[in-house]
N, C-alpha and C positions, 0 to 999 in steps of 0.2 A: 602463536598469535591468539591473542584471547577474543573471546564473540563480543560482541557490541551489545547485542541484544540476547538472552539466557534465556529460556524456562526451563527450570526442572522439576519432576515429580506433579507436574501440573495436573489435577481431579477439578471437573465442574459434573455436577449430576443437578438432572431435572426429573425430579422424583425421582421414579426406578430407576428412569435411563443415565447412563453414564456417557457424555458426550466427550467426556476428555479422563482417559484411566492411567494418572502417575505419567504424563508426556511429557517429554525433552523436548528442547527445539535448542540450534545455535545458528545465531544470525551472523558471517564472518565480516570486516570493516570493508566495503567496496565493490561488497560482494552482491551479484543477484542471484538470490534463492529463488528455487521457483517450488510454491507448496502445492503437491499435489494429492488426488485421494477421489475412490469412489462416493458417490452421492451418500451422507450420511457419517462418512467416517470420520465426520468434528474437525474439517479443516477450518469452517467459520468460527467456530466456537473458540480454535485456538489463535485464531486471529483477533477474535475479537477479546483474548483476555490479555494478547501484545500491544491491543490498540485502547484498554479500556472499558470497551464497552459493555463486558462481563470481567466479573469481579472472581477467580476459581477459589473452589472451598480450600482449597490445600494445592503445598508450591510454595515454589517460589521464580519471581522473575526480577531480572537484575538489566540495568542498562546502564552501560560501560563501566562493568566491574561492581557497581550502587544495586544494594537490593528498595526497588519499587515497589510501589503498591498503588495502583491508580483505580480509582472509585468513578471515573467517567471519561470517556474521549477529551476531555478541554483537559484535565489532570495529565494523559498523553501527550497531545499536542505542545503542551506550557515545555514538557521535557524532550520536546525536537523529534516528537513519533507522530507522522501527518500519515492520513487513511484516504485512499479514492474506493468507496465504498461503491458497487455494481450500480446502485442508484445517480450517484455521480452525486446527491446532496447538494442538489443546484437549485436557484429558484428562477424558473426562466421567464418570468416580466422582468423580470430585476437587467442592471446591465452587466457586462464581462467586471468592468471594475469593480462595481458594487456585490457582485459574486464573488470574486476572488478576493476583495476584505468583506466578507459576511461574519460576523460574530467579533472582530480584529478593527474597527474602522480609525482611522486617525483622525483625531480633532486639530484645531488651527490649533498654532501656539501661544501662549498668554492666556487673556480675561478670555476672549473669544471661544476658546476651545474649554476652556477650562470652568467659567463659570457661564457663558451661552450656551459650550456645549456644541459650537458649530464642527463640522465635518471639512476636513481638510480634502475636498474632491480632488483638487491639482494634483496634490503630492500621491493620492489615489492611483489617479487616471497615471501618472508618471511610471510607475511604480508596477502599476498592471503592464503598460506597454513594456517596458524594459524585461518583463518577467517573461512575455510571450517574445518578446527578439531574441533572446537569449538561445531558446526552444526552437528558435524557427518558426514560429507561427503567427508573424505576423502578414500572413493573409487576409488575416483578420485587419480588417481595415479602419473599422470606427470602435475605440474602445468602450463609447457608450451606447452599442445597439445592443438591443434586449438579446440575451441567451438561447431564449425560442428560435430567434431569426437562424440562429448556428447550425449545421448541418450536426450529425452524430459523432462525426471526428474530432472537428473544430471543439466539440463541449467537451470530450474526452479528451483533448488540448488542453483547455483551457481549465479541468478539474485536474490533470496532471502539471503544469505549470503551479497552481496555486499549494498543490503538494512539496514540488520542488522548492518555491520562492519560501516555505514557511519551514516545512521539516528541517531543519537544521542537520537530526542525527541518521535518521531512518523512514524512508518511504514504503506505506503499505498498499499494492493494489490489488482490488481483487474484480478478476475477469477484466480486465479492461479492452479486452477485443472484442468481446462476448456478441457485443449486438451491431458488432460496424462489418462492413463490406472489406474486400481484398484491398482495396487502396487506403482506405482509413485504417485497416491495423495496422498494415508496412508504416504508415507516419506514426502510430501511436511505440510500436515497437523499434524505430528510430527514436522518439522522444525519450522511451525508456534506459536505450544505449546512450543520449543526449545528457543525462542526470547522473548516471554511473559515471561519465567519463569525467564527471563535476564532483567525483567521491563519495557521494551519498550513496549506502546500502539500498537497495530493494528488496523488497517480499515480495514475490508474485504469486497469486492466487489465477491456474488457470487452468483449464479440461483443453485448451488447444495445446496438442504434443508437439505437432511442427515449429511453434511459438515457443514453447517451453525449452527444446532441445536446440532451438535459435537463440537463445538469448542467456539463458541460464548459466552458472558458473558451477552451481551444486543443485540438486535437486531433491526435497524432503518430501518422502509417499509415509504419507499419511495412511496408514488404516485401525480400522475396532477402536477409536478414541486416541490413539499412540502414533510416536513415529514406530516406520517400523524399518525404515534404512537411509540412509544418504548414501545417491550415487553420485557419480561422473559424465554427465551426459556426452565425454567424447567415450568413455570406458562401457557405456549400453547401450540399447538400442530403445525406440520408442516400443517395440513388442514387449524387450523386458520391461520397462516403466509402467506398460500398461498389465503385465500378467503380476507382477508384486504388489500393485495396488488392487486386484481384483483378486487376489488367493490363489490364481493359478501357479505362481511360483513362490518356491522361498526363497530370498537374497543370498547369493553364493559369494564372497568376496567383496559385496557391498560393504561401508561401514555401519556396523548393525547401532542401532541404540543401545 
């Protein structure tokens, strides 16, 4: 089975620093990857050149089989690669609907849309709700109360539905439990299982191991710029995951890079 999503040979340097040295990455079709890595060792950096939003000096990255080249996040997104970035990239006056088409919005069809320019809210508002029932979340009750009003779950819902409803090929999230309580990851880590089971690949970007070794299918530890193994999270344990990412061990039987 070939990867969906490639890098190889991947170098970004910011000045001296080397935040990514000659790194591999393979994303498999349906798979959740969960990318891990101590503080520093370029696991954003490598996300952020699958998603766009750095451009690496040298590499190359391929998605499904096509070598890419994407010069900004909208250049990703066009090719079915959607990012739920730590910040969630919400505007919260704004509403769920108008949040989840931000940058994407549909106009009516004809003169209307097309030379008024007007915004198609119905098919919006239709389109939000169908994408949160889908997910399960429609506890959400009014689709056009402001974002703000949302608890920290409900957003991280609602930034992950708009992930699912748009990525076609590949979902990127990074930390998405990070700042919620015990009952908001368990929904957000259901919602995760909720999109795999719909085919779409996942990246996970995350420092919770209980989460990572719950949900993962492969696990990529990042350290010094590189990968530096792909395990099995039924074949290790969260001690080995965390002594390979910190130099306390070398990968014995891992698949090394």
């Amino acid at each position: 089975m070939e990867p969906i999503l490639k890098g190889r040979g991947l170098v970004k340097r910011y000045g001296k620093v080397t935040a990514l040295d000659h790194c591999d990455f393979d994303l498999m079709p349906g798979e959740i990857l969960a990318v891990i890595g101590d503080n520093g060792a370029g696991k954003s950096t490598l996300i952020k050149a699958m998603s766009g939003a750095v451009t690496p000096d040298e590499g190359i990255v391929e998605l499904e089989g096509q070598q890419v080249r994407f010069t900004s996040p909208i250049d990703a997104r066009h090719a079915g690669i959607e990012t739920v970035y730590q910040t969630l990239a919400m505007s919260p006056a704004l509403s769920i609907a108008d949040n989840m088409f931000m940058g994407r919005e549909l106009r009516k069809p004809g003169f209307r849309g097309k030379v008024l320019r007007q915004l198609d809210r119905k098919k919006m508002e239709e389109i939000a709700r169908e994408k949160l029932s889908e997910l399960g979340l429609m506890t959400i009750q009014n689709i056009n109360q402001a974002v703000e009003t949302l608890s920290g779950g409900q957003r991280q819902g609602v930034a992950v539905a708009r992930a699912a409803a748009f990525g076609s090929k590949v979902i990127i999230l990074d930390e998405p439990t990070a700042a919620l309580g015990v009952k908001e990851s368990r929904r957000v880590l259901e919602l995760i299982q909720d999109v795999k089971s719909r085919g779409i690949p996942i990246i996970l970007i995350s420092h919770n191991m209980p989460h990572v070794f719950e949900v993962a299918d492969r696990i990529h530890v990042h350290r010094l710029g590189k990968r530096l193994c792909v395990v099995d999270p039924k074949d290790h344990s969260m001690s080995d995951a965390v002594a390979y990412m910190t130099g306390a061990t070398v990968p014995d039987g891992a698949h090394a890079a």
